[in-house]
C-alpha positions as CSV (number, residue, x, y, z in Angstrom):
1,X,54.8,183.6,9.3
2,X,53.8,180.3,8.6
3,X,54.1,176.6,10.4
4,X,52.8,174.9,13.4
5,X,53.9,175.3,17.3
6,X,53.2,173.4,20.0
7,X,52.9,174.6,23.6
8,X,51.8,171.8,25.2
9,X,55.7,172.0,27.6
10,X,55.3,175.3,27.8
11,X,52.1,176.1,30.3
12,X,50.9,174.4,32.8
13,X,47.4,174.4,33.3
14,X,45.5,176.4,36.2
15,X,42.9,174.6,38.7
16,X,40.3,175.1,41.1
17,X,38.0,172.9,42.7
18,X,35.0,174.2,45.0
19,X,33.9,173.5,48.1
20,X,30.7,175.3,49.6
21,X,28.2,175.0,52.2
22,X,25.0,175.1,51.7
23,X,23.1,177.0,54.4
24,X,19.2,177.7,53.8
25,X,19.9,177.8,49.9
26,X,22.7,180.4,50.3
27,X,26.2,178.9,49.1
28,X,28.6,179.8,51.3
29,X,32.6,178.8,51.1
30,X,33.7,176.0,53.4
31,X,36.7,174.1,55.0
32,X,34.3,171.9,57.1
33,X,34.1,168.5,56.2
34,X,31.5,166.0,57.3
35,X,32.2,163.9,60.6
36,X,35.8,163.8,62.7
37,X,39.0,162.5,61.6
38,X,39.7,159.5,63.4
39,X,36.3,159.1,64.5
40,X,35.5,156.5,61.2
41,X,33.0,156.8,58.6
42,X,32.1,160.1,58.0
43,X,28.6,158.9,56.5
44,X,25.3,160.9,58.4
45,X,22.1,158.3,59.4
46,X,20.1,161.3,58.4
47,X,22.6,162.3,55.2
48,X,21.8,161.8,51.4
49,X,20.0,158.7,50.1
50,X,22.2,156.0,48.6
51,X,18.9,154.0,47.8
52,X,18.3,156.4,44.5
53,X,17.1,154.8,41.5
54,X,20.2,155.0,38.7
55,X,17.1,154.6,35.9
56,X,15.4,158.4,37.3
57,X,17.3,161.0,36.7
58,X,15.7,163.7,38.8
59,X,16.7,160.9,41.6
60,X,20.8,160.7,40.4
61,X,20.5,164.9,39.9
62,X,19.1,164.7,44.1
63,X,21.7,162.6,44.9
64,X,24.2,165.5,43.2
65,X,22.7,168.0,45.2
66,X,22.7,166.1,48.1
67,X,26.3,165.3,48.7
68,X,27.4,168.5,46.6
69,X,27.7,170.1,49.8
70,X,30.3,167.9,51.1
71,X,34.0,167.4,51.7
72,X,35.5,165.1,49.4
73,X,36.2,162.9,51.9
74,X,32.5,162.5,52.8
75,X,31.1,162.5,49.1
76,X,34.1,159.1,48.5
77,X,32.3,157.6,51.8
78,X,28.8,158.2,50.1
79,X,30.5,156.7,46.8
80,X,31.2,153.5,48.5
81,X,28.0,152.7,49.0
82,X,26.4,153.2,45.6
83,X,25.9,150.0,43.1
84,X,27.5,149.8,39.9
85,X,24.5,151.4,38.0
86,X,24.3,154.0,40.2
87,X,27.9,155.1,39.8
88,X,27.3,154.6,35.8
89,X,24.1,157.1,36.2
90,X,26.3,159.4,37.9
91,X,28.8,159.4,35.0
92,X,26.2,159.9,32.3
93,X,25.2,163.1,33.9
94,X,28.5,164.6,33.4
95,X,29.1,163.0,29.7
96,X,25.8,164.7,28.9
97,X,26.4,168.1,30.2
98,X,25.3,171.1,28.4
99,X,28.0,172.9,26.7
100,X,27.9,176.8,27.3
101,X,30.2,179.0,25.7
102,X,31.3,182.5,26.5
103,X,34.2,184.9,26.1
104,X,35.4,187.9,27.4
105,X,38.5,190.3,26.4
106,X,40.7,191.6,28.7
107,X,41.8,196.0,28.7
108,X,44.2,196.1,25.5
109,X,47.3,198.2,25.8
110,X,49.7,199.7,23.5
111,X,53.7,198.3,23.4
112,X,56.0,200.9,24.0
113,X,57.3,200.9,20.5
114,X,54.1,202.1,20.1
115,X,53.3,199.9,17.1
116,X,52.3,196.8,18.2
117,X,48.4,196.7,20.8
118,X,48.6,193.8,23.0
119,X,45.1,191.5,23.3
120,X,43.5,189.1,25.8
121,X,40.5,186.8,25.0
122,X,39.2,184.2,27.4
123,X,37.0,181.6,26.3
124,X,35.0,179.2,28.9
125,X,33.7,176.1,28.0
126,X,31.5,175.6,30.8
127,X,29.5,172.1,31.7
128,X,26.2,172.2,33.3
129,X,24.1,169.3,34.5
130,X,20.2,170.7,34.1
131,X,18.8,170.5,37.6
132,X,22.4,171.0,39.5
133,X,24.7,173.3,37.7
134,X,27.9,173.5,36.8
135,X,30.5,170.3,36.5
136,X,33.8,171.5,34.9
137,X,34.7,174.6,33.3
138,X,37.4,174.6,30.1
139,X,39.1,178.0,30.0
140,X,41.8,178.8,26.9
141,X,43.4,182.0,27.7
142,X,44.8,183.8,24.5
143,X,47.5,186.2,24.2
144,X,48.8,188.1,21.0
145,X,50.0,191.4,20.0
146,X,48.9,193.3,16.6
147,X,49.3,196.6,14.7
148,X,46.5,196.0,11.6
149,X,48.9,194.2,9.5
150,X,50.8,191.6,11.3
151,X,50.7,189.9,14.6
152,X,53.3,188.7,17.0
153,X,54.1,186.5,20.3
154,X,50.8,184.7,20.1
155,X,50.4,182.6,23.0
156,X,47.5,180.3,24.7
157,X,47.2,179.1,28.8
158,X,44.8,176.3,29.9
159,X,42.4,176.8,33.1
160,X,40.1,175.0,34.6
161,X,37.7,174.3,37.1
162,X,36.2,171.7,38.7
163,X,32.5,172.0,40.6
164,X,31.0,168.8,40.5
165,X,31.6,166.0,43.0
166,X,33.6,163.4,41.4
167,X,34.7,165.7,38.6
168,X,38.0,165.1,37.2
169,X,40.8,166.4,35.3
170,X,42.4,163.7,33.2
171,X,44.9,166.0,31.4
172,X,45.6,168.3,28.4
173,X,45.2,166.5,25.2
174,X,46.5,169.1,22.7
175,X,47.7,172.5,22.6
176,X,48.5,173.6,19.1
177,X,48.5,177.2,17.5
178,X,48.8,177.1,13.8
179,X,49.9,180.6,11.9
180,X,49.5,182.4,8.6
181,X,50.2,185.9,7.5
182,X,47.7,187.6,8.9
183,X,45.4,185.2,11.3
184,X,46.9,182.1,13.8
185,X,44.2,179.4,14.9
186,X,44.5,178.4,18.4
187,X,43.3,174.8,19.4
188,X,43.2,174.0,23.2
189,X,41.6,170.5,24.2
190,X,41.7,168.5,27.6
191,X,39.7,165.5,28.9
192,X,37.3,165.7,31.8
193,X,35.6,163.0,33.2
194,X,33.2,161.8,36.2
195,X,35.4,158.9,38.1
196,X,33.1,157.7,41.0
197,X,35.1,155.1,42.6
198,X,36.7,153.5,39.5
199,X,33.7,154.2,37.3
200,X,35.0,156.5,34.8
201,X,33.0,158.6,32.1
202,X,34.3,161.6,30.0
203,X,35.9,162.7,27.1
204,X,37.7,165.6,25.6
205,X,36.5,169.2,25.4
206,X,38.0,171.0,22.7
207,X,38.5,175.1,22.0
208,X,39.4,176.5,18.7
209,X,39.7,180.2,18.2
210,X,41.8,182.6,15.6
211,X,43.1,185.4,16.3
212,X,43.9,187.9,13.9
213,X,46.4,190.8,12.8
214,X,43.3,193.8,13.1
215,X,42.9,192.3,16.9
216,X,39.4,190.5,16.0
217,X,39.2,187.3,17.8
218,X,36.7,184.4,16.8
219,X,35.4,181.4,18.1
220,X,35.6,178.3,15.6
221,X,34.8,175.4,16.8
222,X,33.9,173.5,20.7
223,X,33.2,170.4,21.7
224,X,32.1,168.7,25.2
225,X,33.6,165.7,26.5
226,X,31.4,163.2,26.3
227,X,32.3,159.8,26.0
C-alpha cells in the first residue's frame, strides 16, 4: 500500500468568518453593520482612533479591538484612513501570531463487515494575536478506517476560520497523504494572510499528522504562516 495521492481536486475547503457585537464586554452575534447604506461613509466621529502609533504595539492591538466589532464594510472605511506603516503594523500582528495546537477525535464506529473501525481526528491550528485573540484558525480533518493490521480509505478535509478583521484566506497550498503498510502521513497546508487595503502579510500554515493501522493518530509537524 505504498505511493503518494493527492487530494488537493477532491475537497473543497470549509469557511467561516465572524462577526460579533460587543456589548459591555459580552460578545454577542451580529448582522448590524456600522452607519446606513446609501447614507456615505460609514466612519463614527466618536469611533476608533486612526491616529495610532504603527511603532506601539499595545496601540495597533487597540486599534484591533476597536474596529473588531465592526462590519466589514466599516473596518475597509477605517482601513482607508490608516498610513502605510500603520497598515504594515497591522500585518505584523497576524504574521506573528501564536501558533496553538489541539486535536480532538471524533466517536469511532465499527463497518458492518465488522472488521474494519472507522476514525476521526481534527487538528486546529489556531492563530492568536496576544492582547486580542484569535486571527485564523487551520483545521485538517482526518478520516481512515483500521482493523490492527491494515488501514483503508484514508482521507483529509480542509476548514477554516477566519476571526480577525482583515484576515484572509489566500488558498490551499498542498494536500498530500503519503502511505505505507501500516501508517499514511497526512500533510495539509494553506496560506493566510492580513491584506489591509493592498497591504498584504502572511504565509503558509502547514499540518502533518499520521495515522496508523492500530487507530493511533499523531501529530508531526506545524507551522504558522508568517511571512
Amino acid at each position: 500500500m505504498a505511493g503518494k495521492r493527492s487530494d488537493q481536486q477532491e475537497n473543497r475547503p470549509t469557511s467561516s468568518r465572524r462577526s460579533v457585537l460587543k456589548v459591555g464586554g459580552i460578545a454577542l452575534a451580529s448582522l448590524v453593520g456600522v452607519g446606513t447604506v446609501g447614507t456615505g461613509s460609514v466612519i463614527a466621529d466618536d469611533g476608533p482612533d486612526t491616529d495610532f502609533d504603527p511603532n506601539k504595539r499595545e496601540e495597533v492591538v487597540g486599534f484591533l479591538n476597536d474596529i473588531d466589532d465592526l462590519s466589514e464594510q466599516a473596518q475597509a472605511e477605517y482601513a482607508k484612513e490608516l498610513s502605510h506603516d500603520q497598515k504594515v503594523a497591522i500585518g505584523d500582528l497576524y504574521a506573528n501570531a501564536e501558533l496553538e495546537v489541539s486535536t480532538y477525535s471524533e466517536p469511532t464506529s465499527v463497518q458492518a463487515n465488522a472488521s474494519y473501525v472507522s476514525a476521526s481526528e481534527t487538528t486546529e491550528a489556531t492563530g492568536t494575536v496576544p492582547g486580542f485573540g484569535t486571527v485564523y484558525t487551520h483545521k485538517q480533518i482526518l478520516t481512515w478506517e483500521y482493523d490492527g493490521s491494515d488501514y483503508q480509505n484514508a482521507s483529509q478535509q480542509l476548514s477554516y476560520d477566519l476571526s480577525g478583521p482583515f484576515a484572509t484566506f489566500k488558498g490551499k497550498t498542498e494536500d498530500d497523504i503519503d502511505e505505507s503498510s501500516t501508517l499514511f502521513t497526512a500533510t495539509l497546508a494553506a496560506e493566510y494572510a492580513a491584506d489591509v487595503l493592498g497591504v498584504t502579510r502572511g504565509g503558509e500554515a502547514e499540518i502533518v499528522t499520521q495515522g496508523e493501522a492500530d487507530g493511533d493518530h499523531n501529530v508531526v509537524s506545524k507551522k504558522a504562516p508568517t511571512s
